[in-house]
N, C-alpha and C positions, 0 to 999 in steps of 0.2 A: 073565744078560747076559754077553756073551764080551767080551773086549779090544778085538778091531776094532768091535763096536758102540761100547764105550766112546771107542776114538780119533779117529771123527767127529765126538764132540761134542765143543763148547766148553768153556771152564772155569767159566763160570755153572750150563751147563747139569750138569755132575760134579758139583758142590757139593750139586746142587739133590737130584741121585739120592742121596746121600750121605746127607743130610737124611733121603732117605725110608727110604733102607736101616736106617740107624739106630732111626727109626719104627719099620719091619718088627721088627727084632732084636728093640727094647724089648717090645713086644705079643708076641712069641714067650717073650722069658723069665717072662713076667708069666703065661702061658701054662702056661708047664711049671710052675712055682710054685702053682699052681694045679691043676694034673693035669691040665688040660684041653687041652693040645698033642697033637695027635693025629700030625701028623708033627714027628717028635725033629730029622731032616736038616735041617730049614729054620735051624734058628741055627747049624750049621756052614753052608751055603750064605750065606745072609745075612755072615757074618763075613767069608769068602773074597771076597765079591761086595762088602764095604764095602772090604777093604784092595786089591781088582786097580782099585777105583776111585781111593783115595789114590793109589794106585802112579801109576797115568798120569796123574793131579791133577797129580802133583808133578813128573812128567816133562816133562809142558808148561808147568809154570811155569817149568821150566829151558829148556828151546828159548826161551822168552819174552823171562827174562832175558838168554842169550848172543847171540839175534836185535839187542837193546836195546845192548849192550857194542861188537857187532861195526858198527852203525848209528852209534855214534859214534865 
């Protein structure tokens, strides 16, 4: 998932990918733990793909906030 998919969405809906990405990661490491991960790349992707999603989580929650500051 690239940035500009992630910047259309909402802040429910990031939370919610967040959720899953983390899902993903877990059943990855549990995975490798296991030997049975056939692709290693997926929990570097998965990591990357969790923190460009906090990143713009948090970057909207800032526009939110100053939207909120400058309203009043």
């Amino acid at each position: 998932m690239n940035a500009e998919d992630l910047r259309a969405k909402s802040i429910d809906e990031l939370i919610k990918i967040i959720i899953d990405l983390r899902k993903e990661q877990f059943n990855a490491r549990f995975q490798k733990a296991q030997g049975s991960l056939e692709n290693t790349a997926q929990i570097r992707k998965n990591r990357r793909a969790i923190a460009r999603a906090k990143t713009i989580l948090n970057q909207k929650r800032q526009e939110e906030k100053s939207s909120v500051k400058k309203a009043a």
